[in-house]
C-alpha positions as CSV (number, residue, x, y, z in Angstrom):
1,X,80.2,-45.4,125.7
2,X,83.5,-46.9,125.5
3,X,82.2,-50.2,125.1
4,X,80.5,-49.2,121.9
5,X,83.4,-47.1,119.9
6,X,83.3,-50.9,117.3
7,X,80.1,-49.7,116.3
8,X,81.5,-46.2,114.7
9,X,82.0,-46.6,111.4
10,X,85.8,-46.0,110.1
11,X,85.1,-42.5,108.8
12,X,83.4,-41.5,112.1
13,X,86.1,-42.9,114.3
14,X,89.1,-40.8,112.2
15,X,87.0,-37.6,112.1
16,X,86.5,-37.9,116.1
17,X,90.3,-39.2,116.6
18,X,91.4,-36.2,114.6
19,X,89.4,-33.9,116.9
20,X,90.8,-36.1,119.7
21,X,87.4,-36.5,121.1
22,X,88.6,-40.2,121.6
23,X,92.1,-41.5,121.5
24,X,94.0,-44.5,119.6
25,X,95.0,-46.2,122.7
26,X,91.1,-46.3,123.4
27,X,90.4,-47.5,120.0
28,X,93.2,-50.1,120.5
29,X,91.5,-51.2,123.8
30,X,88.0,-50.9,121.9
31,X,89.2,-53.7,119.5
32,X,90.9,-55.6,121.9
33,X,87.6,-55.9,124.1
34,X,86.0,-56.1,120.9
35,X,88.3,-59.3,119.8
36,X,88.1,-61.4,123.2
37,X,84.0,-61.5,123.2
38,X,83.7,-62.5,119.1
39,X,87.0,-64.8,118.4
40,X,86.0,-68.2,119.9
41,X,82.9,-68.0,117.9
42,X,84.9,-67.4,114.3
43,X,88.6,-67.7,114.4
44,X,89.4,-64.5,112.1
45,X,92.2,-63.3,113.8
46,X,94.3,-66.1,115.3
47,X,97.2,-63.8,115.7
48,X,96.9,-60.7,117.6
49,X,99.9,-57.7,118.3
50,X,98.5,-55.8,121.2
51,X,101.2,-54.4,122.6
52,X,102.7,-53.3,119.1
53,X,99.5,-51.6,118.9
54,X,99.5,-50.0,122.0
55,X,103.3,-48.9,121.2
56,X,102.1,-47.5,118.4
57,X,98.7,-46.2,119.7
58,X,101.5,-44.3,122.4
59,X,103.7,-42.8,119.8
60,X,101.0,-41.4,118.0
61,X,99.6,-39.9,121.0
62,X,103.1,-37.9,121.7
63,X,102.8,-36.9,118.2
64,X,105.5,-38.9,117.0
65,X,104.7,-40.6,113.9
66,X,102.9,-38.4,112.3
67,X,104.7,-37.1,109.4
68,X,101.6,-37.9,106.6
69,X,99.1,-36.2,109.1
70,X,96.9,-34.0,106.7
71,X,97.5,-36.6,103.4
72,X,94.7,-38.4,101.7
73,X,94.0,-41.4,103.7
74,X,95.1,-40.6,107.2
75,X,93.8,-42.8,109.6
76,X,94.9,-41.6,112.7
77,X,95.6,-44.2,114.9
78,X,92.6,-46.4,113.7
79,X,93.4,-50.2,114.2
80,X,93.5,-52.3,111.1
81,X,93.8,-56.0,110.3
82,X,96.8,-57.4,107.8
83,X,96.0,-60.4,106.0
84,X,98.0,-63.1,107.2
85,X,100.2,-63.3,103.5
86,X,101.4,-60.1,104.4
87,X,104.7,-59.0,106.5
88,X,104.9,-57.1,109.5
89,X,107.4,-56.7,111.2
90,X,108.1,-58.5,114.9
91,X,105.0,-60.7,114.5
92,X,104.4,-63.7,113.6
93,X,103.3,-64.3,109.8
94,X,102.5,-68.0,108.5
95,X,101.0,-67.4,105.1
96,X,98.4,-70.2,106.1
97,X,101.4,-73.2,106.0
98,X,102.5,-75.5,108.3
99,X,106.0,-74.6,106.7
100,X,106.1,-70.8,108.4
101,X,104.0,-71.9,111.6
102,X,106.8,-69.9,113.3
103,X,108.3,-67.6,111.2
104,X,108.6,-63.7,112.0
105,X,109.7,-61.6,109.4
106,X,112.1,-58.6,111.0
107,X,110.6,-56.7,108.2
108,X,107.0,-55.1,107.2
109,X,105.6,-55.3,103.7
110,X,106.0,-51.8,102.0
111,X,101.9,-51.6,102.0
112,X,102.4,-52.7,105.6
113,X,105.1,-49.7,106.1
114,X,102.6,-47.3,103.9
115,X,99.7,-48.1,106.3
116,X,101.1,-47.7,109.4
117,X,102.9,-44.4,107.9
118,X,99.1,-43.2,107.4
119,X,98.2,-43.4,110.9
120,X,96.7,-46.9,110.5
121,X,97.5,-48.9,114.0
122,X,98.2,-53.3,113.0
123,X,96.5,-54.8,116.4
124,X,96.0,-58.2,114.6
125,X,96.7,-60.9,111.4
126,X,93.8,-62.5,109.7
127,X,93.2,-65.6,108.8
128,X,93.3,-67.2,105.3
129,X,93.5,-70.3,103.1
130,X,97.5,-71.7,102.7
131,X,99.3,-69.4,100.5
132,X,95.8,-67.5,99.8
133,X,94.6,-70.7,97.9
134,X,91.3,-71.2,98.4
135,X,87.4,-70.1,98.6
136,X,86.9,-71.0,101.8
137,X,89.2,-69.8,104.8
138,X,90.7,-72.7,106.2
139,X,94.6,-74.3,107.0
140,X,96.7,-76.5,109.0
141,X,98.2,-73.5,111.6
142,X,94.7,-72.2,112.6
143,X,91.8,-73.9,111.4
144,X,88.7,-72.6,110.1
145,X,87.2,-69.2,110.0
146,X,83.5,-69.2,110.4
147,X,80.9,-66.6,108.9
148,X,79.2,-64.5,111.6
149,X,76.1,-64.5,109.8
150,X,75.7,-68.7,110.1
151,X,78.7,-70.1,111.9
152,X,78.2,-73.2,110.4
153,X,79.4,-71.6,107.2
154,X,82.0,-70.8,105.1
155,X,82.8,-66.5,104.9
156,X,84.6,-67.3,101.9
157,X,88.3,-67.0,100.6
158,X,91.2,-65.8,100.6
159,X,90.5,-62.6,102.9
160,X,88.1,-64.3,105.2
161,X,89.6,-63.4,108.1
162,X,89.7,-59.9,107.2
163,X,85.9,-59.8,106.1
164,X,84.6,-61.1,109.0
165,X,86.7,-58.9,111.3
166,X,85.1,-56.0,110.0
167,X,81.4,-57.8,109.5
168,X,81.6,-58.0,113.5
169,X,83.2,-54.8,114.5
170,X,86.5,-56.5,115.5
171,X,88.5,-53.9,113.9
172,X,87.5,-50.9,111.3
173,X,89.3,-51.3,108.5
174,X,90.8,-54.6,106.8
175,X,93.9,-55.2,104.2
176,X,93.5,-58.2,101.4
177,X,94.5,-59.1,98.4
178,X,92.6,-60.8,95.6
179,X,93.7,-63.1,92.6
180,X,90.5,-65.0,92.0
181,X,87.7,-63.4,94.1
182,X,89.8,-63.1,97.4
183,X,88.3,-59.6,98.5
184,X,84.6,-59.9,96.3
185,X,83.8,-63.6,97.4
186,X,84.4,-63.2,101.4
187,X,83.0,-59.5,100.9
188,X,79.6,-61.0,99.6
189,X,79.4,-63.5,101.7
190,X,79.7,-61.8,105.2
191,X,77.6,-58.3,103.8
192,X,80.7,-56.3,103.3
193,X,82.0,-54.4,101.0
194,X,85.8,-55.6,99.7
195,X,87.4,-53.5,96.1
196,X,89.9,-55.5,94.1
197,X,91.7,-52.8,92.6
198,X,93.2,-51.5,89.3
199,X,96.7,-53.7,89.4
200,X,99.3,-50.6,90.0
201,X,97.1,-48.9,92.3
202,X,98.0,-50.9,95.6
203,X,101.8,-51.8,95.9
204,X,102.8,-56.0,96.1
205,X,105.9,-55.2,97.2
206,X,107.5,-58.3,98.0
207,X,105.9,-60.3,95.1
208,X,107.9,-62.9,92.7
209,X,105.2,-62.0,90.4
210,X,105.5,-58.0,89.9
211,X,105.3,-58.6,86.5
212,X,101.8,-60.1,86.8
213,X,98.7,-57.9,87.3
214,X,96.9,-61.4,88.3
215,X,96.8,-60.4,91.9
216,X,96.4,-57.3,93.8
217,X,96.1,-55.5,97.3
218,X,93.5,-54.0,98.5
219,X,91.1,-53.2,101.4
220,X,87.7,-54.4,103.1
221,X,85.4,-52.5,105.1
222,X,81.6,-52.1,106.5
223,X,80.6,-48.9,104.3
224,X,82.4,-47.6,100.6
225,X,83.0,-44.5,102.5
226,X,85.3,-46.4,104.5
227,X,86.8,-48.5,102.0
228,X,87.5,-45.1,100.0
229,X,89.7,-43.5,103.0
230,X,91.6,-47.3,103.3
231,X,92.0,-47.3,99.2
232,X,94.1,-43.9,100.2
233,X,96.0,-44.6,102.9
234,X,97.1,-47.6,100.5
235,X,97.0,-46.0,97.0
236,X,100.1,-44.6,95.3
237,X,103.5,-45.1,93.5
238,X,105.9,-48.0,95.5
239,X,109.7,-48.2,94.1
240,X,109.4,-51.4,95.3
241,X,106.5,-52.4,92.5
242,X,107.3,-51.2,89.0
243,X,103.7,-51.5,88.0
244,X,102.8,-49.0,90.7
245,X,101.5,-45.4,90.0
246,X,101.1,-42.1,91.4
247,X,97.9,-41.9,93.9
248,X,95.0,-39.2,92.2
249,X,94.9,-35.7,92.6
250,X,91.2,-36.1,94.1
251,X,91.1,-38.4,97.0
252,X,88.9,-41.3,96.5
253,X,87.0,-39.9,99.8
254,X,86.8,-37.0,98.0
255,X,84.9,-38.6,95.2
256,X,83.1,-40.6,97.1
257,X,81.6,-37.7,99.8
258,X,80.5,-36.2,95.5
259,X,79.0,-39.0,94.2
260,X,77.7,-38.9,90.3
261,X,75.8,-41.8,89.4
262,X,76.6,-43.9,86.3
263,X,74.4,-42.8,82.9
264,X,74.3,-46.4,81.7
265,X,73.9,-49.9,83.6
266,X,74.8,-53.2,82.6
267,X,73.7,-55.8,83.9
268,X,74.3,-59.7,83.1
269,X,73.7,-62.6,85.9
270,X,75.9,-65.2,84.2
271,X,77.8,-63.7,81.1
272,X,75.3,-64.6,78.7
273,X,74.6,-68.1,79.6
274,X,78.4,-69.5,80.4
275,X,78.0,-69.6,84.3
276,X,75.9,-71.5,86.2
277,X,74.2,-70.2,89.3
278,X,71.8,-71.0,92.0
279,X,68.4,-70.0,90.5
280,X,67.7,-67.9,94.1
281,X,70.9,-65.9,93.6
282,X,70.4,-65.2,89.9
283,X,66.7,-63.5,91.1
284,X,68.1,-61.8,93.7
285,X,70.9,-60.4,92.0
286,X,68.2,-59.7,89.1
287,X,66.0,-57.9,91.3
288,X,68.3,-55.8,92.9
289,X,70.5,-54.4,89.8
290,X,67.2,-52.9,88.8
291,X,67.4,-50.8,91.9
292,X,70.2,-48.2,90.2
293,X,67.1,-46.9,88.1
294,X,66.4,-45.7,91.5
295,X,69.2,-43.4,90.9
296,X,68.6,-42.3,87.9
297,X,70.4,-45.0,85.8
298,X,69.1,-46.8,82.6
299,X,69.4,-50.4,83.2
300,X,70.5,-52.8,80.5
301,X,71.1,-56.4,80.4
302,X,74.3,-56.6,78.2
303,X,77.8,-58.5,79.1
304,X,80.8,-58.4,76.9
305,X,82.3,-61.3,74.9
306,X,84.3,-62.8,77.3
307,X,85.6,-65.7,75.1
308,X,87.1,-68.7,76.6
309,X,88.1,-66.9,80.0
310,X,88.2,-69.6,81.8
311,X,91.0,-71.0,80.1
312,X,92.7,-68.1,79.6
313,X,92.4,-67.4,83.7
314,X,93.4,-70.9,84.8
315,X,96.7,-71.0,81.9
316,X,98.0,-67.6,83.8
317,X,97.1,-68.8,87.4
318,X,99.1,-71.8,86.6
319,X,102.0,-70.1,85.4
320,X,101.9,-68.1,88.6
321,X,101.9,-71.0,90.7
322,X,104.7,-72.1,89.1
323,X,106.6,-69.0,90.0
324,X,105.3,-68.8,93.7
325,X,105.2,-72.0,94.5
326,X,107.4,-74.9,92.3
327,X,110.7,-74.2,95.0
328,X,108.9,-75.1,97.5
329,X,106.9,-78.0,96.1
330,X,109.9,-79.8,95.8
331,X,111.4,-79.1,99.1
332,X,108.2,-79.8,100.6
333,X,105.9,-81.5,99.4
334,X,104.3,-83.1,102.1
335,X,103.3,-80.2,103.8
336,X,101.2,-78.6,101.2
337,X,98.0,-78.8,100.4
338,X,97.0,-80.7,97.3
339,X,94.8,-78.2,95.4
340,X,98.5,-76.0,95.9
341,X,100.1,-78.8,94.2
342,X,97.7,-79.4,91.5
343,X,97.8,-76.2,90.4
344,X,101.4,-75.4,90.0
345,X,101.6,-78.8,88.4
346,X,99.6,-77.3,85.8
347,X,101.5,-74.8,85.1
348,X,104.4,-77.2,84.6
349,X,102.5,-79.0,81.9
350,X,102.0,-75.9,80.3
351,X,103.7,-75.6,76.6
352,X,105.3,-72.0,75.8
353,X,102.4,-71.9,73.5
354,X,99.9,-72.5,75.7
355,X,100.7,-69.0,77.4
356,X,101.4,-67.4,74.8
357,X,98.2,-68.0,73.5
358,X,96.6,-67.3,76.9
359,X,98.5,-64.0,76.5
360,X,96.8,-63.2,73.1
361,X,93.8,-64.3,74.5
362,X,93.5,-62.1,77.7
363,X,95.0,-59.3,75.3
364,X,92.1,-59.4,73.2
365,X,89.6,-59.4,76.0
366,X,91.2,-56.0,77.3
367,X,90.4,-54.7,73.8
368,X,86.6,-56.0,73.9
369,X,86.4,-54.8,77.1
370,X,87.2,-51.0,76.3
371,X,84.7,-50.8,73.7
372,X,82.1,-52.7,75.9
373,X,82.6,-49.5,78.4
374,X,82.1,-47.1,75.3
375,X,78.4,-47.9,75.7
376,X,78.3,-48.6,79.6
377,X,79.9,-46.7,82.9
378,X,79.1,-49.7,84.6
379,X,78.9,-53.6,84.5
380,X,76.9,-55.4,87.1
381,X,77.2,-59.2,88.3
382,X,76.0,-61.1,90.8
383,X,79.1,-61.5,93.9
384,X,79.4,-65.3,94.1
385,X,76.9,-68.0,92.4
386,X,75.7,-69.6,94.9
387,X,75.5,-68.9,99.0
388,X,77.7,-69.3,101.7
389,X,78.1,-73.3,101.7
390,X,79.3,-75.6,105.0
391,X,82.4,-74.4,106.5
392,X,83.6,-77.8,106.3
393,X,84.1,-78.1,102.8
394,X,86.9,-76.2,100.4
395,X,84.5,-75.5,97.5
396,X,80.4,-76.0,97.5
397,X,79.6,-79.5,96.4
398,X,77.6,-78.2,93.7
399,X,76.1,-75.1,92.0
400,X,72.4,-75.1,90.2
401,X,72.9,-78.7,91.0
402,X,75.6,-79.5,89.0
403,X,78.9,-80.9,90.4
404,X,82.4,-79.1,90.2
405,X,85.5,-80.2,88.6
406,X,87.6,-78.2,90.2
407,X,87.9,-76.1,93.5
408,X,88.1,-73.1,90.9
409,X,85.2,-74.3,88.9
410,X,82.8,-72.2,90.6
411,X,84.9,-69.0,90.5
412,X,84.4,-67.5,87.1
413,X,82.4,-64.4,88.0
414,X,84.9,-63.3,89.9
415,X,88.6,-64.7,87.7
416,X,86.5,-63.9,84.3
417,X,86.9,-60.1,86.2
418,X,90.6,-61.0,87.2
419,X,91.8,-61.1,83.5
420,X,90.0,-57.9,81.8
421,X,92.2,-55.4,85.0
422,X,89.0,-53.8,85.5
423,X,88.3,-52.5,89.3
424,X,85.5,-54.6,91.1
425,X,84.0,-53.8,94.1
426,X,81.3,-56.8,96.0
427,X,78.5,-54.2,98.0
428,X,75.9,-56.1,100.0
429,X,72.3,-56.6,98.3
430,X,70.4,-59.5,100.5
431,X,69.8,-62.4,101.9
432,X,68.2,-65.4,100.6
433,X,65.5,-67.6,102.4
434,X,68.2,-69.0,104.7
435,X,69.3,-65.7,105.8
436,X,72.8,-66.4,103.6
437,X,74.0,-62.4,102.6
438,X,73.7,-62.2,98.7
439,X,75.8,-59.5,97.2
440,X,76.5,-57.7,93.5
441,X,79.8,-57.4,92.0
442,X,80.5,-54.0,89.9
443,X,83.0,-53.5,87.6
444,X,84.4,-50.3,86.3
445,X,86.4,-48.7,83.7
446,X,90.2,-49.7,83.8
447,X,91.3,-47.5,86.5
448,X,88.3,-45.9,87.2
449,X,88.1,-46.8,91.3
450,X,87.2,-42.8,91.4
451,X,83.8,-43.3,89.4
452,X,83.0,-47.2,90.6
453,X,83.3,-46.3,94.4
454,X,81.0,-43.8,93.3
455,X,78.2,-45.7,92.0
456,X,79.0,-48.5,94.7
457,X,78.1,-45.3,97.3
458,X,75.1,-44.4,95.9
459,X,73.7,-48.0,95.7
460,X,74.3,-48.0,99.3
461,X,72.5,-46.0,100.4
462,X,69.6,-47.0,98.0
463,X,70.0,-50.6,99.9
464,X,70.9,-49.9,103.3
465,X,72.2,-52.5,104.0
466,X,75.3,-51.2,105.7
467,X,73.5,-50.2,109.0
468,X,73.1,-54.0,110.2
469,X,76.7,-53.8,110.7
470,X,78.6,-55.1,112.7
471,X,77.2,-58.4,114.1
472,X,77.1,-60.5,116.7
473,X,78.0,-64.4,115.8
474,X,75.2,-66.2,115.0
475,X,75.0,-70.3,115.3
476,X,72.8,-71.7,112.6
477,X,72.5,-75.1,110.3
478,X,73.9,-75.9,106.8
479,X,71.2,-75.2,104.2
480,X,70.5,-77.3,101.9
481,X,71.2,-77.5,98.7
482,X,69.0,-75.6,96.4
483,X,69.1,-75.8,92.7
């Protein structure tokens, strides 16, 4: 029995570690076992904290610790992964670069210091792309992170690490963040479920760029039940975030265990003709948004007037590059990775004008975007364009057979997202003839995590496709490519 405590789901293993039918040192020891059998095959968490965990597992167990016992989004003692751009405290963090190989901050990030006050237990760090650049988990410190479903291929980026220790039952619950696609992309590639939330609702803490609602925290899990319980234990004002608000009366678990489906669906599998994707996906993705008339829904294919996001998206990025990333450019250079430098160097070419335009741009988006959801509770679009592609390479080669410019090229499902501030969730919705998980990104109102997780539930259970997790690593081939 002990040997299968990874297969509980995160909801199940809280409800039974608050009846203390199984302890957190157990679940610690479950993870651990769990962690030596599945990390030589994918390399998703390089850096492991053990006996912090079983400190902490201890502690707990005295009833020390304990002060938010009985909150929203009390864990427990339920181990967790932290994303490896993220503090904590005593153990080694390396942001992905060969500049902080051996740096260990004496301090946790306040989400860190939230999660751990929640009952959450850190027993590892996952891997991700230097600096969190990057579809496709990869750096200099610890190499490449390989999707359990093929492990010849790629389980996306930024938070790969993180999706693909929950995929395979390596740890329960795991903490991301997202600028691009870093919790949707890696959630649809490994058939899990990853929320980019509202910017405000998960503190950044630590950020240069708290000004910015570019990038967010947020959490990855196996079912939107769990995700729900980690969005609480993360949720709520931070002094250390000024963009940060107060957590909501009704728990997202809450909502989620009362699910109301959304009246009216959109859906749109490339934003009226300005993305390309693999024609497989696009008839997947098709097929499967249909499903929410199963629940009641009227389906519509509609998208909103995103005008030239892609621009808009890639004028802000820069800029933020700039602020994260120009020191350190110029003190060293050599040891970052070019598509780092490329993109801050962008930024520096940038007029005053430029972003300021982007600014109006991205303003007026927000605007079209409220009235869009006038008429719809919910937009649907596929997760990622095209499948998981060959772990070897930063970006696929091409998408509907057409060649990228840039390793951000291939993105704009996810970034176009990014700039409206809407909530997005990836939820699993198939496979495609080489087994490669497909997934659909939805999109709620802004701030409306409460009513998306909501509809992301009830699709679930529609699909199902939850219950295959977690895996076992499976070795495969690289497809090839498909128009």
């Amino acid at each position: 029995m002990q040997d299968d405590l990874y297969r509980m789901t995160a909801t199940e293993a809280v409800s039974r570690l608050r009846k203390r039918e199984v302890s957190p040192l157990e679940l610690v020891e479950a993870s651990a076992r769990r962690i030596a059998e599945i990390e030589p095959a994918v390399n998703a968490l390089p850096t492991l904290c053990l006996d912090r965990a079983r400190d902490h597992a201890r502690r707990l167990m005295a009833g020390q610790a304990s002060e938010a016992e009985g909150e929203a989004g009390w864990l427990a003692g339920l181990p967790v992964s932290i994303k490896d751009l993220t503090d904590v405290a005593g153990v080694r963090t390396t942001y992905g670069s060969p500049i902080f190989a051996d740096h260990v901050p004496a301090k946790s990030h306040p989400l860190v210091e939230r999660i751990e006050r929640k009952g959450g237990i850190v027993v590892a760090k996952s891997n991700t792309p230097e600096f969190g650049a990057g579809g496709s988990t990869f750096n200099e410190v610890f190499g490449r992170t390989r999707n359990p479903w093929n492990t010849s291929l790629t389980c996306g980026g930024s938070t790969g690490g993180g999706a693909v220790s929950v995929a395979t039952g390596e740890v329960w619950l795991a903490h991301g963040s997202d600028h691009g696609g870093s919790l949707r992309r890696p959630g649809t590639y490994c058939s899990v479920v990853g929320l980019r939330p509202s910017p405000g609702r998960v503190t950044r803490g630590t950020s240069n760029n708290l000004w910015s609602p570019q990038s967010v925290q947020g959490p990855m899990a196996r079912t939107v039940a769990d995700l729900a319980l980690f969005l609480d234990a993360m949720a709520g004002f931070c002094a250390h975030d000024a963009m940060t608000f107060e957590a909501p009366a009704v728990s997202f678990s809450a909502a989620v265990a009362n699910p109301v489906a959304p009246r009216r669906v959109a859906f749109t599998a490339d934003f009226g003709g300005r993305v390309e994707l693999d024609r497989e996906v696009r008839e997947i993705c098709t097929r499967m948004a249909r499903r929410f008339e199963e629940l009641g829904c009227i389906v519509e294919e509609a998208s909103p007037d995103f005008g030239p996001v892609d621009e808009v998206f890639m004028a802000l990025r820069s800029q933020q590059f700039v602020v994260d990333r120009e020191q350190q450019i110029q003190q060293h250079r050599d040891k970052i990775k070019p598509d780092i430098i490329w993109n801050t160097e962008l930024g520096l070419k940038q007029t005053t004008s430029q972003l300021a335009w982007a600014e109006r741009e991205r303003a007026a988006l927000y605007r079209r975007i409220v009235t869009f959801f006038q008429t719809y509770d919910l937009l649907v679009t596929p997760g990622a364009p095209t499948g998981a592609f060959d772990v070897n390479l930063r970006a696929p080669a091409t998408i509907a057979g057409k060649k990228l410019e840039n390793y951000m090229a291939g993105s704009t499902l996810n970034s176009a997202i990014t700039v409206t501030s809407c909530p997005a969730i990836a939820v699993p919705c198939g496979f495609d003839q080489f087994g490669r998980p497909v997934g659909l990104q939805l999109v709620g109102k802004p701030r409306g995590e409460a009513a998306l997780l909501q509809a992301a539930s009830l699709y679930e259970s529609v699909v199902g496709l939850h219950r295959q997790l977690p895996i076992d690593p499976r070795p495969g081939t690289v497809p090839p490519s498909v128009p």
